[in-house]
Z-matrix of the N, CA and C atoms (Angstrom, degrees):
N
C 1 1.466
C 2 1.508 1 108.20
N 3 1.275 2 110.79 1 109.24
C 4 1.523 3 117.94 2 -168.40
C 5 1.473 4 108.45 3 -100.69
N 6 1.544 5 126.12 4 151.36
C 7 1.326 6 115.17 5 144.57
C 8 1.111 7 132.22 6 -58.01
N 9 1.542 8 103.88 7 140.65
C 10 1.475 9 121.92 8 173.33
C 11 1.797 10 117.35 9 -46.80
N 12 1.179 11 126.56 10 96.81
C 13 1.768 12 126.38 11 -165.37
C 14 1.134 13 94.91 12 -94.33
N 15 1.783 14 146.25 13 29.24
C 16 0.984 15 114.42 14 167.57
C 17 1.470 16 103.68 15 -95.09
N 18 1.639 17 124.91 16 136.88
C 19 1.126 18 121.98 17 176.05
C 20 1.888 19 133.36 18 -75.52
N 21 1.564 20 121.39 19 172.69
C 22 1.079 21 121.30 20 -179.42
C 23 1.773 22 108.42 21 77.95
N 24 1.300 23 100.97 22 72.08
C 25 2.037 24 99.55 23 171.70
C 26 1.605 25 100.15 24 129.20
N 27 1.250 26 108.53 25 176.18
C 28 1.459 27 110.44 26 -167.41
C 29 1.788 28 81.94 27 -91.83
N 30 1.463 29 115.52 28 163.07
C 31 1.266 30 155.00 29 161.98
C 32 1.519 31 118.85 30 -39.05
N 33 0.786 32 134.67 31 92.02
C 34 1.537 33 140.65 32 -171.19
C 35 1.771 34 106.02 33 -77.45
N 36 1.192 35 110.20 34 150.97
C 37 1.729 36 119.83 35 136.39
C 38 1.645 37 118.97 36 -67.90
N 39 0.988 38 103.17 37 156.87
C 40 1.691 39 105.13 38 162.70
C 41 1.728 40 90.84 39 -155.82
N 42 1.692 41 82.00 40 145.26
C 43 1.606 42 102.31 41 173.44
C 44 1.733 43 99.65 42 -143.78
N 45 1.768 44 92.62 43 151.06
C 46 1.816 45 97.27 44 159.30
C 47 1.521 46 112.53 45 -128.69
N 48 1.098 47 91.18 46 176.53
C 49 1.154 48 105.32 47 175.80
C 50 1.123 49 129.98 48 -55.22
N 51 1.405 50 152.33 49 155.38
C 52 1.495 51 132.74 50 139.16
C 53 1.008 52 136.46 51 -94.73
N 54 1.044 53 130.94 52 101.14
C 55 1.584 54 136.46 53 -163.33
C 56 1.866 55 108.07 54 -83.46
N 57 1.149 56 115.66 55 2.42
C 58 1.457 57 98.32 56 163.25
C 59 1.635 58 106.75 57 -167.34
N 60 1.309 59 143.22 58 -172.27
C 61 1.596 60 128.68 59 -164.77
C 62 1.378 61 89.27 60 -132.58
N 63 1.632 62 107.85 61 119.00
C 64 1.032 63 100.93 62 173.27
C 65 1.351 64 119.38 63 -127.83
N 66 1.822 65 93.78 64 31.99
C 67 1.896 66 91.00 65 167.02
C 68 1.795 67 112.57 66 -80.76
N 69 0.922 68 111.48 67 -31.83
C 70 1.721 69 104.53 68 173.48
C 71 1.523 70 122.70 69 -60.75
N 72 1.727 71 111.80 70 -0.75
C 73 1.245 72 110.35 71 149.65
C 74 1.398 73 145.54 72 -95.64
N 75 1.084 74 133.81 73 178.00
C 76 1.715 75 110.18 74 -170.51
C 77 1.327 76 113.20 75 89.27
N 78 1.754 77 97.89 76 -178.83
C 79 1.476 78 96.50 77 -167.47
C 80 1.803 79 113.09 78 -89.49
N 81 1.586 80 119.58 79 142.38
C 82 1.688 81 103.63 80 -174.46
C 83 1.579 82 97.74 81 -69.37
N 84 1.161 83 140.87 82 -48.31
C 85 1.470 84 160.73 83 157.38
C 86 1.514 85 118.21 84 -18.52
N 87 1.370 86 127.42 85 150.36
C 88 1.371 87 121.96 86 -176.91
C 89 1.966 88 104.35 87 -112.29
N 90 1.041 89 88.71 88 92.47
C 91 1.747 90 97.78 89 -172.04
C 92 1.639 91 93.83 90 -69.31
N 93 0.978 92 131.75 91 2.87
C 94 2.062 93 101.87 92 -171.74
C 95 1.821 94 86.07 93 -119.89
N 96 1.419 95 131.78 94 -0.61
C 97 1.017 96 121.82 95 177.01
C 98 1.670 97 128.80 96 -29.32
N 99 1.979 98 102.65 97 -56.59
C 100 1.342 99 111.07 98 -176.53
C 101 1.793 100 115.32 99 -58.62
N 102 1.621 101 107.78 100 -6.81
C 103 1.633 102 95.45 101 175.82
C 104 1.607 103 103.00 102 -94.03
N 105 1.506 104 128.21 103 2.75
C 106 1.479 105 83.81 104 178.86
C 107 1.599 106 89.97 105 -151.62
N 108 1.590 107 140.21 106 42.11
C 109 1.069 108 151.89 107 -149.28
C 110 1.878 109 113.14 108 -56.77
N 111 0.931 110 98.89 109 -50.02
C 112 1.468 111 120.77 110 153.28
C 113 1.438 112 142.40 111 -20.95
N 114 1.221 113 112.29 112 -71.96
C 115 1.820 114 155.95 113 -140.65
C 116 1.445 115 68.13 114 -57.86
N 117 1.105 116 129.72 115 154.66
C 118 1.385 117 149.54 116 129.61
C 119 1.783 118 122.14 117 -131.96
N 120 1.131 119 112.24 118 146.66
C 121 1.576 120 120.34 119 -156.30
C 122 1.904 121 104.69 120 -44.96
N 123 1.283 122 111.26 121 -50.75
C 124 1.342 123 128.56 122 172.69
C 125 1.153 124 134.35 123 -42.64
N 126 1.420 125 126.49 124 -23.62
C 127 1.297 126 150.74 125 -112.28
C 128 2.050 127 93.25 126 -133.07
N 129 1.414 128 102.06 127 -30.68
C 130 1.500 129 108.61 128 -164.84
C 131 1.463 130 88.72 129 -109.81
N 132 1.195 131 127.58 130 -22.45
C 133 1.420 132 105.25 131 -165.95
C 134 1.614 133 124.04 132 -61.53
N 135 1.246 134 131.77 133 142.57
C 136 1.051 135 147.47 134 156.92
C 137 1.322 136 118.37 135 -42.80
N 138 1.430 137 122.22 136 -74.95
C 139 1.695 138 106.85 137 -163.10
C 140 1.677 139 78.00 138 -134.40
N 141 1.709 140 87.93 139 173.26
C 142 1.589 141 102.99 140 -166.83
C 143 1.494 142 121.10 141 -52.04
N 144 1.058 143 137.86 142 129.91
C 145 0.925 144 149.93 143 176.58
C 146 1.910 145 110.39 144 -55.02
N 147 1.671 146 105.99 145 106.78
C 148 1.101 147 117.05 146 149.35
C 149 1.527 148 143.57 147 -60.92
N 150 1.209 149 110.66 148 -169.85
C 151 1.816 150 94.49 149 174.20
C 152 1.084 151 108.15 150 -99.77
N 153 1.562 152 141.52 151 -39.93
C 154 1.359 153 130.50 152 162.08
C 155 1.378 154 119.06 153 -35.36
N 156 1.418 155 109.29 154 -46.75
C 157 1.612 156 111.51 155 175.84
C 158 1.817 157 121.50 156 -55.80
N 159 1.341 158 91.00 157 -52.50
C 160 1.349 159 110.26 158 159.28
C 161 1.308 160 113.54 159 -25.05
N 162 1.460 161 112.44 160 -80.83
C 163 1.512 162 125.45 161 -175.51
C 164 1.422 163 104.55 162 -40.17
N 165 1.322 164 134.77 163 -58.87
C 166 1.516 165 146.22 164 -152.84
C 167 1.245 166 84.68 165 -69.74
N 168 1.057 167 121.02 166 -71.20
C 169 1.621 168 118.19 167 -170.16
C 170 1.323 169 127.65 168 -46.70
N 171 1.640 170 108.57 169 -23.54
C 172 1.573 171 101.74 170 176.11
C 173 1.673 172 90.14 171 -105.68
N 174 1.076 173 122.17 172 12.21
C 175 1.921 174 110.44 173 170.14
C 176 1.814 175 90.25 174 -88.16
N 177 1.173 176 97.82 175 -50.32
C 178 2.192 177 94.67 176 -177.38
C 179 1.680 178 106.04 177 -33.03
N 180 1.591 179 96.37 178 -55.44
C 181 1.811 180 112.71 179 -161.92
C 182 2.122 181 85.62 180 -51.17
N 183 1.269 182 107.09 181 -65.92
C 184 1.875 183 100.93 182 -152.75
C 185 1.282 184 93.23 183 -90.57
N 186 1.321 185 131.53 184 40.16
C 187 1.591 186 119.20 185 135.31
C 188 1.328 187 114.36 186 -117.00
N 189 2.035 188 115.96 187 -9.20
C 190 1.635 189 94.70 188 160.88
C 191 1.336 190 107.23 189 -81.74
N 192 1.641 191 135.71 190 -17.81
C 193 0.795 192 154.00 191 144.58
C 194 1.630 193 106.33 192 -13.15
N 195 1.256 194 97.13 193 -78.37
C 196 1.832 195 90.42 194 172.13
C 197 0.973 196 140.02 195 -47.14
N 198 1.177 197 109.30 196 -41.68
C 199 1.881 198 127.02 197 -177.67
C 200 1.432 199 109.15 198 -90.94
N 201 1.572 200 127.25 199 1.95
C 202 1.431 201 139.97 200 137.94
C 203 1.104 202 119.66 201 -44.47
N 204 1.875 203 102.87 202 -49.89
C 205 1.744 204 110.69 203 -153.29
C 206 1.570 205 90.51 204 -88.12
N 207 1.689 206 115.76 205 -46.84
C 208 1.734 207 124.94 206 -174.64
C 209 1.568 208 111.31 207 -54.72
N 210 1.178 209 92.25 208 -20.70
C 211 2.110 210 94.12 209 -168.42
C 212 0.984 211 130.49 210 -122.30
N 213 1.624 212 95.92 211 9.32
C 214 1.733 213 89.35 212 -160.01
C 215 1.584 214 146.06 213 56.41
N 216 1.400 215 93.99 214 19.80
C 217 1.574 216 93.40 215 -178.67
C 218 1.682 217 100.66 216 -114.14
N 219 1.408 218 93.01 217 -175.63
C 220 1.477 219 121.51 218 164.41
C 221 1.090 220 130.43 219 -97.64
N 222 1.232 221 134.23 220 -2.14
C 223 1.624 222 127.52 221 -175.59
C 224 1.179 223 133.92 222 -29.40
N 225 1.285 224 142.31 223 117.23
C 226 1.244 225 149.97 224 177.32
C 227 1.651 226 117.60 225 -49.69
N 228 1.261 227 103.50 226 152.21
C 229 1.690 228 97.21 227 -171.45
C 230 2.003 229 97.31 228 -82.62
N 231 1.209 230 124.91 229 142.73
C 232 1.294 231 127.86 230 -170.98
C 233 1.466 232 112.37 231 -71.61
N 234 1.174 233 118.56 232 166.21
C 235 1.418 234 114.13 233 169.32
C 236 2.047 235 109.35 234 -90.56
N 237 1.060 236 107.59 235 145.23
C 238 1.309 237 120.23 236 -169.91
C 239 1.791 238 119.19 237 -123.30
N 240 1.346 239 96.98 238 112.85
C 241 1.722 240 92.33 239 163.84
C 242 1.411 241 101.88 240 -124.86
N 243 1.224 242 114.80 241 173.84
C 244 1.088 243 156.07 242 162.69
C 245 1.982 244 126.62 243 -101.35
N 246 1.565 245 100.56 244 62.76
C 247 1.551 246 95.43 245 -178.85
C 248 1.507 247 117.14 246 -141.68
N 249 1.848 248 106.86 247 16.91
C 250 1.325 249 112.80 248 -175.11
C 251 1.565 250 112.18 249 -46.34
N 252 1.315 251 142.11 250 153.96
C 253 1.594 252 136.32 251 137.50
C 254 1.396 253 104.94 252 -105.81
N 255 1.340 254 95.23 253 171.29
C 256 1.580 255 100.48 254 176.92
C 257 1.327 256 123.26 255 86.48
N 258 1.468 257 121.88 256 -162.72
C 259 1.327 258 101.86 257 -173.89
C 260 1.745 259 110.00 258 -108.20
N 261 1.354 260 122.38 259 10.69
C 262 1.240 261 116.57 260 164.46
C 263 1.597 262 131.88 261 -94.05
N 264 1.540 263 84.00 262 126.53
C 265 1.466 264 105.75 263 -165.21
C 266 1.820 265 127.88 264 -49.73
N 267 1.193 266 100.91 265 -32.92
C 268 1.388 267 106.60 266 -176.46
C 269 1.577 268 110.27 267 -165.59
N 270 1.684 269 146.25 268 137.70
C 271 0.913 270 145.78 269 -170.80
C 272 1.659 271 112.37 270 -142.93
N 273 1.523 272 109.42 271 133.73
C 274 1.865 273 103.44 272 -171.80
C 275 1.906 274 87.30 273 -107.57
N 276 1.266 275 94.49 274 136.34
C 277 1.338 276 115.99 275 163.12
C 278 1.583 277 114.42 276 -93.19
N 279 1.523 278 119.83 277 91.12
C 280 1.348 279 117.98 278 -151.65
C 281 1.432 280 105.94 279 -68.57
N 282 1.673 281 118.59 280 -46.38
C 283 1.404 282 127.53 281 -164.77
C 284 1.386 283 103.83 282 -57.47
N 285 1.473 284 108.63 283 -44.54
C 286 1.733 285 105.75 284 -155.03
C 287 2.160 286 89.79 285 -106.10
N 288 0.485 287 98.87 286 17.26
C 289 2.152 288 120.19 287 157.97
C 290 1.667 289 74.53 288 49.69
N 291 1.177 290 121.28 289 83.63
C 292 1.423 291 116.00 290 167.64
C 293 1.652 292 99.22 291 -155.09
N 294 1.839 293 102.71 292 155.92
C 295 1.209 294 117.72 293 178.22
C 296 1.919 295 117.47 294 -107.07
N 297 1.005 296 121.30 295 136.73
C 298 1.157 297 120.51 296 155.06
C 299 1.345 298 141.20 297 -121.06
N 300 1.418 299 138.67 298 149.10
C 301 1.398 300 141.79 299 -166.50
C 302 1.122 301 132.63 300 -111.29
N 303 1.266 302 138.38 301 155.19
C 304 1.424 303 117.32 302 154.47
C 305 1.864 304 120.98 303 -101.31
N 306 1.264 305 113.27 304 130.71
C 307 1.322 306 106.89 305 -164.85
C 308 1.579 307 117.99 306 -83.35
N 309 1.507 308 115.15 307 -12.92
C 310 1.069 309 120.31 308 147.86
C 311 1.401 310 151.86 309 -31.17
N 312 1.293 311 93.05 310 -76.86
C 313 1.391 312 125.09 311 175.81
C 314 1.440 313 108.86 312 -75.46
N 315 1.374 314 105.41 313 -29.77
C 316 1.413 315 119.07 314 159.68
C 317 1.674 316 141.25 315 -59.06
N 318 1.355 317 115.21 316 -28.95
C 319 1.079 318 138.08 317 117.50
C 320 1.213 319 147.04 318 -55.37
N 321 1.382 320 114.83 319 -0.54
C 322 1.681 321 122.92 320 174.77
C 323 1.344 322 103.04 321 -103.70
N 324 1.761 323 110.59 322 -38.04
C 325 1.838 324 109.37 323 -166.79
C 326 1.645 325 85.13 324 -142.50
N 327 1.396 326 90.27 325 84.24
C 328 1.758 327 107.49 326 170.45
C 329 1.652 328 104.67 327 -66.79
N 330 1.608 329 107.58 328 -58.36
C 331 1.233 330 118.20 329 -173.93
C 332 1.796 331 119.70 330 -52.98
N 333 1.293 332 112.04 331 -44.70
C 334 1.602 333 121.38 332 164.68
C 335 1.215 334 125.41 333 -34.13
N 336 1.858 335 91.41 334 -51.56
C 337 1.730 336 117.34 335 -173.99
C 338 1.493 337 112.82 336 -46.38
N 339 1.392 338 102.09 337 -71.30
C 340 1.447 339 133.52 338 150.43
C 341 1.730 340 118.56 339 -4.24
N 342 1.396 341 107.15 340 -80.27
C 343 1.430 342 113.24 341 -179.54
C 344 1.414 343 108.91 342 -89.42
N 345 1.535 344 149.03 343 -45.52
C 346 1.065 345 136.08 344 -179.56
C 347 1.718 346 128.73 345 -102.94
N 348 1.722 347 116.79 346 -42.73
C 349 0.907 348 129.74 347 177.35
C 350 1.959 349 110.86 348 -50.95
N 351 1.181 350 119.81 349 -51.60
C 352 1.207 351 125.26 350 -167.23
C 353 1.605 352 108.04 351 -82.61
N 354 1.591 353 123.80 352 -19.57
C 355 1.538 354 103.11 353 174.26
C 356 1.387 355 111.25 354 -102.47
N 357 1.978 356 107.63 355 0.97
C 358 1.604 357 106.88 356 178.58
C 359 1.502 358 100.92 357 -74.66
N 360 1.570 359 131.37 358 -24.08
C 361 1.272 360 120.26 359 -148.77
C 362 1.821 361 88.62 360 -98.18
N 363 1.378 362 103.27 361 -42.85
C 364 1.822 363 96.73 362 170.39
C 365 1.233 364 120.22 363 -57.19
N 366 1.428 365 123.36 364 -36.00
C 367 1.467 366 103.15 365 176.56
C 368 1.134 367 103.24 366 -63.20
N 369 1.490 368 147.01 367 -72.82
C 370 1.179 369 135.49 368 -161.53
C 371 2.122 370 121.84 369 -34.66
N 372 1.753 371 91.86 370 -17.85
C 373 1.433 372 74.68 371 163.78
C 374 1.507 373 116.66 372 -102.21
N 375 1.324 374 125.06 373 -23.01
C 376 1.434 375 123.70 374 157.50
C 377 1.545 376 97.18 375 -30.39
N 378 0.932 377 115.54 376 -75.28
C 379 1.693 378 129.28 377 -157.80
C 380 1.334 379 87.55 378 -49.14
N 381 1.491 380 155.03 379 -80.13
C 382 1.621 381 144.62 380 -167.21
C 383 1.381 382 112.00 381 -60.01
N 384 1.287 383 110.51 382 -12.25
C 385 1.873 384 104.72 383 -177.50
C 386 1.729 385 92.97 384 -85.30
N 387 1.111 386 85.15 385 -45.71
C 388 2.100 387 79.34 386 -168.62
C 389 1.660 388 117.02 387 -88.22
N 390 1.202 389 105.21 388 4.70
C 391 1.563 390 95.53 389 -171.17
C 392 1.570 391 99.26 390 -162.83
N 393 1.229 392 117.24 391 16.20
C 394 1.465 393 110.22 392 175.20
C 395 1.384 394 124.85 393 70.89
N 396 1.558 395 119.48 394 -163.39
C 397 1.496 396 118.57 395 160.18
C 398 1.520 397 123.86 396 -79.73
N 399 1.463 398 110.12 397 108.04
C 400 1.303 399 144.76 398 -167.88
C 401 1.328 400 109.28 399 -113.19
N 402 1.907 401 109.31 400 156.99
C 403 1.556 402 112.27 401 168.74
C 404 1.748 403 116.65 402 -50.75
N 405 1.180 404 119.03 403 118.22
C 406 1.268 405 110.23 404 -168.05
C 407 1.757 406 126.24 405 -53.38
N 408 1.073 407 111.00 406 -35.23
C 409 1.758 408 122.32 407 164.68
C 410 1.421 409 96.88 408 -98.06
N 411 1.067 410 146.40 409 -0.37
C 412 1.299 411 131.24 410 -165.46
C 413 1.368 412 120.34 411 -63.96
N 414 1.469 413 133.01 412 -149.30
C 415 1.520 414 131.05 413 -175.83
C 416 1.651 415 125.69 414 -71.42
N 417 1.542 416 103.00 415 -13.76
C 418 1.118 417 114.52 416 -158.40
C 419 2.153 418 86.55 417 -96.51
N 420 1.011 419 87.84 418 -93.19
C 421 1.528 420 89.64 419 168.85
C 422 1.771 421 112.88 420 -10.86
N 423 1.627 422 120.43 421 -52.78
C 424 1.280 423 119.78 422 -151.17
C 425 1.717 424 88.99 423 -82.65
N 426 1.724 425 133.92 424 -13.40
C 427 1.117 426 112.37 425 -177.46
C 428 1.783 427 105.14 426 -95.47
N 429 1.223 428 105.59 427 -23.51
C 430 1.624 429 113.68 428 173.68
C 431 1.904 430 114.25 429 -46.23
N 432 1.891 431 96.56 430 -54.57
C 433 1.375 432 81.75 431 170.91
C 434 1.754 433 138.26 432 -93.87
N 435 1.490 434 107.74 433 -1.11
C 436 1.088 435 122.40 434 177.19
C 437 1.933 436 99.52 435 -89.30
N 438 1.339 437 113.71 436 -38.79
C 439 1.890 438 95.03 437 -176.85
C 440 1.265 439 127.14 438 -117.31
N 441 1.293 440 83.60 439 16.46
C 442 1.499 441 102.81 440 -178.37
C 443 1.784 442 117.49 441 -116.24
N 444 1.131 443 106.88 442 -40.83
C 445 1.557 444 122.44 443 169.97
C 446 1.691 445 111.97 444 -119.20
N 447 1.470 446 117.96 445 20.29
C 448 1.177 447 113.34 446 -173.84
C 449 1.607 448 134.03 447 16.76
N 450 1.823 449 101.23 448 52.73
C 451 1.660 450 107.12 449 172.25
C 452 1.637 451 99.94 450 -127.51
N 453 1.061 452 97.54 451 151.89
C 454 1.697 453 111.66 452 -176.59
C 455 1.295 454 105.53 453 -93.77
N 456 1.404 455 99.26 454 106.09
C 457 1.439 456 139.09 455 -150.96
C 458 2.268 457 88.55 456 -63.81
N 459 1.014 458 94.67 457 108.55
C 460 1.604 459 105.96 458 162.57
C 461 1.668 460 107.63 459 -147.50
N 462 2.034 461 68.10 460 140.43
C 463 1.779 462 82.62 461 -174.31
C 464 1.370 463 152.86 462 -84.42
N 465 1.901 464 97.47 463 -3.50
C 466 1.188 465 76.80 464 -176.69
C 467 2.002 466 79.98 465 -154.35
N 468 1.450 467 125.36 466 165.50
C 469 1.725 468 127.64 467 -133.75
C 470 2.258 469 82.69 468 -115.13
N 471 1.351 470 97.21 469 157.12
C 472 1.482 471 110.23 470 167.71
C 473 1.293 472 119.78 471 -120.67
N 474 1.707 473 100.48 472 28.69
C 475 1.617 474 89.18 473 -171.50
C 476 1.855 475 101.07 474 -68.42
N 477 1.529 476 109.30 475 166.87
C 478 1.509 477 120.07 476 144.90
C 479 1.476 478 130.20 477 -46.99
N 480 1.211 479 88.12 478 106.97
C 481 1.923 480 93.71 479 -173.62
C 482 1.470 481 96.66 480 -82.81
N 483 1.169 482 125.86 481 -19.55
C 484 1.651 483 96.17 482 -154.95
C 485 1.397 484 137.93 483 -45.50
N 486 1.538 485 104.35 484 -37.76
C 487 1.617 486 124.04 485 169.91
C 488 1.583 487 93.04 486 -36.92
N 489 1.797 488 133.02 487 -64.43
C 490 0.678 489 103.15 488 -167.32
C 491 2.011 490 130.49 489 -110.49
N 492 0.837 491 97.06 490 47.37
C 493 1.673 492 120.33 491 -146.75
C 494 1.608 493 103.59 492 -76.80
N 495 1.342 494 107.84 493 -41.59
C 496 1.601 495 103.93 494 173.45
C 497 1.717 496 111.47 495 100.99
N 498 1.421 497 114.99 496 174.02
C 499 1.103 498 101.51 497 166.21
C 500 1.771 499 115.28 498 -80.05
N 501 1.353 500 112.97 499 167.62
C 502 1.070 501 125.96 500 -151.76
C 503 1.540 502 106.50 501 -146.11
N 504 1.389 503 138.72 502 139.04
C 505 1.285 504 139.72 503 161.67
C 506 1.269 505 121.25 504 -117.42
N 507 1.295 506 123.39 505 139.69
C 508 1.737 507 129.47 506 -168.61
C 509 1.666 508 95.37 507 -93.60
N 510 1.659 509 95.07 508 127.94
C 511 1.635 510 117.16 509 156.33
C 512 1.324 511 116.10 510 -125.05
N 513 1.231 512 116.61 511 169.71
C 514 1.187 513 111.92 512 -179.02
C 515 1.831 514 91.98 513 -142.64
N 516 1.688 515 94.22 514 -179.82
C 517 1.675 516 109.10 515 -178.40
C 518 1.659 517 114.64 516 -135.89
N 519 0.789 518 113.33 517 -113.42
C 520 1.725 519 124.50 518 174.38
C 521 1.495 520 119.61 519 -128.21
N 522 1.343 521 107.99 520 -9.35
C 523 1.726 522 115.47 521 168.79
C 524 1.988 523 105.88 522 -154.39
N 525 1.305 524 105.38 523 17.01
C 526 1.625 525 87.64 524 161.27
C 527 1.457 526 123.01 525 -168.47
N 528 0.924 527 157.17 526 -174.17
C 529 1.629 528 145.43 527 159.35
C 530 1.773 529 107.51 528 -111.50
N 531 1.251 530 111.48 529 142.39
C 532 1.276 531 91.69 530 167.09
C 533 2.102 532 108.70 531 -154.84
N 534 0.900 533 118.25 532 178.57
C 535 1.604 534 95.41 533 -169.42
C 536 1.953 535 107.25 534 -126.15
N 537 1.449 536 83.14 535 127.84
C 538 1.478 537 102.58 536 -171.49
C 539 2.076 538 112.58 537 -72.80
N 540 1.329 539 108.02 538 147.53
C 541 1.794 540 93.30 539 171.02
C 542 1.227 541 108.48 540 -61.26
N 543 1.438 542 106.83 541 -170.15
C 544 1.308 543 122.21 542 153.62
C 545 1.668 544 131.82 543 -67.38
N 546 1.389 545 96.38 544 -37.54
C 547 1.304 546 93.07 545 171.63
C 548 1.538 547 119.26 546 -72.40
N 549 1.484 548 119.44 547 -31.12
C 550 1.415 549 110.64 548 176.08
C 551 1.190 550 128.65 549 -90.81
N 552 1.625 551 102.86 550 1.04
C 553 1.441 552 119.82 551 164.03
C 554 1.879 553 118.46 552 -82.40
N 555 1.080 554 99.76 553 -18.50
C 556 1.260 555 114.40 554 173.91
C 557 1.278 556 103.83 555 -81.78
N 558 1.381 557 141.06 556 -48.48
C 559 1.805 558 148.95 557 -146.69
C 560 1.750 559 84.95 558 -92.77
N 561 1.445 560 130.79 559 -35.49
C 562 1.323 561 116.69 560 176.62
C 563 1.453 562 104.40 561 -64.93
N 564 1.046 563 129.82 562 -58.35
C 565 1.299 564 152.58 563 -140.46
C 566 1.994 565 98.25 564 -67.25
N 567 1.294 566 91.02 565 -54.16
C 568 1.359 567 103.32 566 168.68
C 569 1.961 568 129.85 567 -65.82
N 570 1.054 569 105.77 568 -12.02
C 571 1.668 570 143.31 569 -177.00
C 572 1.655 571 77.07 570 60.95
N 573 0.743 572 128.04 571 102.11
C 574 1.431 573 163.80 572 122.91
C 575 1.568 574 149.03 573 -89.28
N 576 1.317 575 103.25 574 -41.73
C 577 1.300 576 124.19 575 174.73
C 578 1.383 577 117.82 576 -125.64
N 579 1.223 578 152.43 577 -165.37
C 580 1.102 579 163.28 578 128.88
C 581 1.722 580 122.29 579 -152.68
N 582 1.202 581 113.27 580 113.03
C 583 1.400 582 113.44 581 -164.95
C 584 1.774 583 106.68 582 -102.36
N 585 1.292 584 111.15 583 160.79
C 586 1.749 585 126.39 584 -135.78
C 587 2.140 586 84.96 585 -133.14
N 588 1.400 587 109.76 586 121.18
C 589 1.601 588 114.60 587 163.47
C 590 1.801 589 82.99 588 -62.58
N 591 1.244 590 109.55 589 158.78
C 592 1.389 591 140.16 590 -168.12
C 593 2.012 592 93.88 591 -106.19
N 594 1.092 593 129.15 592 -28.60
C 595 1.310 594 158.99 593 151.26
C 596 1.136 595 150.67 594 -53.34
N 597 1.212 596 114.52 595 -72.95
C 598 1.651 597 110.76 596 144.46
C 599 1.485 598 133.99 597 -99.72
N 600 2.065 599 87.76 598 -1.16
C 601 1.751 600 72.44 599 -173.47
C 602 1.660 601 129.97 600 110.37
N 603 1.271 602 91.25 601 -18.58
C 604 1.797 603 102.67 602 -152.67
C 605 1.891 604 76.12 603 -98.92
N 606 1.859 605 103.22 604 159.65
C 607 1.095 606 110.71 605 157.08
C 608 1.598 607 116.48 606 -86.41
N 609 1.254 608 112.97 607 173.54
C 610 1.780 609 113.58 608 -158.43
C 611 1.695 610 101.01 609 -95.61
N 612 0.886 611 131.61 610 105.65
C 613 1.684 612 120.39 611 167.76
C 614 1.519 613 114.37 612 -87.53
N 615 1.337 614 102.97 613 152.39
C 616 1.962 615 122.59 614 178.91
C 617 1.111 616 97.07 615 -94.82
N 618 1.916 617 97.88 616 116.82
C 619 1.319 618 126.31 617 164.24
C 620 1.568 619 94.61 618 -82.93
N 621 1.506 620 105.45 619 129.49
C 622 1.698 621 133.78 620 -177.15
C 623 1.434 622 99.66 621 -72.16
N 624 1.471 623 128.76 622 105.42
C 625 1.360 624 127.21 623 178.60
C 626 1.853 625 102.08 624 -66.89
N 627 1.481 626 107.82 625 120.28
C 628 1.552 627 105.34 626 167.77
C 629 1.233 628 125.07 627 -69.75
């Protein structure tokens, strides 16, 4: 679950519609079982397990939990760390059936984590157990978290990054300023890149910090 990168305004949700149900397709069975029979959530973690962590980890357990009771399957509870940077919130490692977090941001919007962050990143593995590699928000995903965990499947989070935001460099265009990473401040710098306002059009130039 990534931030929203489109620039100019705070960070939106977006949701669609579903125009047809496509959890009754696919397999009822957990075909990728024999690669990771084992894995238990505990098992991957990095450093000692806190109580926030705690919590997440038993919200992972009763939402595969759910989609056990909704689907008839078996799915295994995922393996779980805690080692995201940056500003994305949560990421499913489909092949190796594991979840990851950010402990940051995770600590800023415990409560979010809780209700949305942790059953957006499980559906996405529902969604590879039963139907393979799929549009990642696409139709399949959007009925997993709307009828399966009853949340209205949006894709991508508005928390406050700044805590983790990084350094940053100011450009500007022909109607705005706005501040580039490091890495794409580097790819200009290098004439590598050149980045375009979405707006007027103009390419972005580096204002020289005095």
């Amino acid at each position: 679950m990534g931030k929203n990168r489109q620039s100019g305004g705070t960070a939106r949700f977006r949701s669609n519609q579903i125009s047809e149900d496509p959890i009754e397709k696919g397999s009822i069975g957990f075909p990728f079982l024999f690669l990771f029979p084992t894995l238990s959530a505990r098992k991957l973690s990095q450093s000692p397990m806190n109580e926030l962590h705690y919590r997440i980890t038993q919200r992972v357990s009763e939402c595969i939990a759910i989609a056990n009771q909704q689907l008839g399957c078996q799915f295994p509870v995922p393996a779980i760390r805690f080692d995201i940077r940056g500003k994305t919130a949560g990421m499913a490692l489909l092949q190796r059936w594991a979840l990851r977090f950010n402990p940051i941001l995770l600590e800023e919007n415990s409560d979010a984590f809780f209700q949305e962050v942790v059953p957006h990143e499980v559906a996405h593995l529902i969604v590879f157990a039963r139907f393979g590699k799929v549009k990642p928000h696409g139709k399949e995903w959007q009925a997993v978290m709307l009828r399966v965990f009853g949340i209205s499947p949006q894709t991508t989070h508005s928390f406050d990054v700044s805590s983790v935001q990084g350094k940053t460099f100011l450009y500007q265009c022909s109607c705005d300023q706005m501040q580039l990473t490091v890495r794409r401040h580097n790819k200009v710098q290098r004439q590598q890149a050149q980045y375009i306002c979405r707006r007027c059009k103009q390419p972005l130039t580096y204002i020289q910090s005095s």
